[in-house]
C-alpha positions as CSV (number, residue, x, y, z in Angstrom):
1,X,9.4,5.9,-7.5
2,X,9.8,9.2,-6.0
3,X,6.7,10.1,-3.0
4,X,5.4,12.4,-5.4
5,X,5.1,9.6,-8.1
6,X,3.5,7.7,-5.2
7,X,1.2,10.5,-4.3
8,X,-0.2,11.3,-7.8
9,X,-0.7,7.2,-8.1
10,X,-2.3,7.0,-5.0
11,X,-4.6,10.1,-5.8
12,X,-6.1,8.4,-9.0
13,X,-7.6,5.7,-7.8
14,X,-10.8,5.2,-6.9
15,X,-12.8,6.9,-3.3
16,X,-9.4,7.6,-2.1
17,X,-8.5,10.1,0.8
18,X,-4.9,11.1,2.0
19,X,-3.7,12.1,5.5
20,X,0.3,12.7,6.7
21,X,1.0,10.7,10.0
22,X,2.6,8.4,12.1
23,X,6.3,11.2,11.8
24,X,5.4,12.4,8.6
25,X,4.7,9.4,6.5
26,X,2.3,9.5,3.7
27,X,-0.8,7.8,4.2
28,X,-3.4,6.6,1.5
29,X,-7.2,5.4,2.9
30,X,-10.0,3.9,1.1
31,X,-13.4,3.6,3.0
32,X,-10.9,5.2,6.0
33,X,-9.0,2.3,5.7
34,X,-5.2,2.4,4.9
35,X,-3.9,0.5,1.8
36,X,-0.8,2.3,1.3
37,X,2.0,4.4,3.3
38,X,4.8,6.3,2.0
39,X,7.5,6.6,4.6
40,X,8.9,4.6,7.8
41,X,12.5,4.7,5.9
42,X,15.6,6.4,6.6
43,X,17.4,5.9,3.7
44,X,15.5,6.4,0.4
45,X,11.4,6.3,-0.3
46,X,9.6,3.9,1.2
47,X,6.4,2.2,0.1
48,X,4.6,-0.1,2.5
49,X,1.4,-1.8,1.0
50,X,-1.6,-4.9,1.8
51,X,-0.6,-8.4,0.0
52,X,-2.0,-11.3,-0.4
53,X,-1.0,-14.4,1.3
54,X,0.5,-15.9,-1.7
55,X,2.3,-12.4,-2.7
56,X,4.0,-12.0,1.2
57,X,5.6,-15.3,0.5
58,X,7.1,-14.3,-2.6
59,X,8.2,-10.9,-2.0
60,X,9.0,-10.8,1.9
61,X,12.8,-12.4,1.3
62,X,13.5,-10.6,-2.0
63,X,16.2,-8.0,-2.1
64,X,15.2,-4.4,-1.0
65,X,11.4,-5.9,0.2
66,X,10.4,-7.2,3.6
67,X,7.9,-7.6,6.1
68,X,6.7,-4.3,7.1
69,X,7.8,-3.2,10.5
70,X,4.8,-3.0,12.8
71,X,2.1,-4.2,10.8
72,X,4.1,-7.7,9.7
73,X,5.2,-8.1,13.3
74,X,1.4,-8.2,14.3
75,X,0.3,-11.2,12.1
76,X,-0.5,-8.9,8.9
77,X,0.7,-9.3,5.6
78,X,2.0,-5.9,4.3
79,X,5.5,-5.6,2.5
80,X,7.4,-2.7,2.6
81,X,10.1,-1.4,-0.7
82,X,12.7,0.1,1.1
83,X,16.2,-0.3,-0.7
84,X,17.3,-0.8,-4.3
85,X,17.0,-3.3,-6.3
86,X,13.0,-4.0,-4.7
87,X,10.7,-3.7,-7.4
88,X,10.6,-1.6,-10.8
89,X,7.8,1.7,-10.5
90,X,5.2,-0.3,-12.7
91,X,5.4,-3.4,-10.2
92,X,5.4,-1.2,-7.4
93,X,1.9,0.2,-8.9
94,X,0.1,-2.7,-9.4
95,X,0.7,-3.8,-6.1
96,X,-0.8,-0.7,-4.4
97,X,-3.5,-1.1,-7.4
98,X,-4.1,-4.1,-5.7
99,X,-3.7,-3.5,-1.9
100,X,-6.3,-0.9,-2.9
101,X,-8.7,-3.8,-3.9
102,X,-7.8,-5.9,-0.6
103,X,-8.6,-3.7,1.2
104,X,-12.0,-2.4,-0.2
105,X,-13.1,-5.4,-0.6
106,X,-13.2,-5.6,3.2
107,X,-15.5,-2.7,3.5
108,X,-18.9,-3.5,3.8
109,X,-21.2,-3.9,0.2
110,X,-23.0,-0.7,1.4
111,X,-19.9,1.5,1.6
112,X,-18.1,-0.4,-1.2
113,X,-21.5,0.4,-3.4
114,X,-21.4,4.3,-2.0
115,X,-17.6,4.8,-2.8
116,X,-18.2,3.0,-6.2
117,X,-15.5,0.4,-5.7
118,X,-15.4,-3.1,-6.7
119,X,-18.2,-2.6,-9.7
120,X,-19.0,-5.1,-12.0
């Protein structure tokens, strides 16, 4: 997945907003709250993004994934694809897909129900 592949992805879903920080990294916010950030690497693309508790487990020892610097190192459980082989572009989306979710459904009902997230 290329950072614009990222970018149009991130774009798409729902009450999103985008901001470049942090050295230039690309940073994706729902309800001002990040779910996604392109960036952080030196080599090639980056993608760091929210899992669940379950998902950290799985991913965080897997070839080209691991605990995102900074945010893992604080007690958080965000994985960052940084190397080859990682995960294929349609994996990679459904986990942003659902860091998106993780984290809007930590906004409050009011702002979820103003943004239009997490309908039934």
């Amino acid at each position: 997945m290329t950072y614009e592949d990222f970018n149009a992805y991130c774009r798409a879903l729902t009450a999103t907003s985008y901001v470049v920080q942090w050295g230039g990294s690309h940073v994706w916010k729902v309800g001002g709250k990040v779910f996604s950030i392109g960036g952080w690497a030196d080599e090639s693309p980056a993608f760091t993004f929210k899992v669940s508790d379950i998902s950290f487990e799985l991913l965080k020892e897997q070839p080209g994934l691991r605990p995102a610097p900074y945010l893992a190192s604080r007690g958080m459980k965000w994985i960052q694809h940084y190397a080859e082989p990682g995960l294929i572009d349609d994996e990679s989306r459904e986990y942003i897909r659902q860091s998106h979710r993780i984290v809007s459904l930590g906004l409050s009902k009011k702002k979820q129900r103003e943004l239009g997230l997490n309908e039934p």
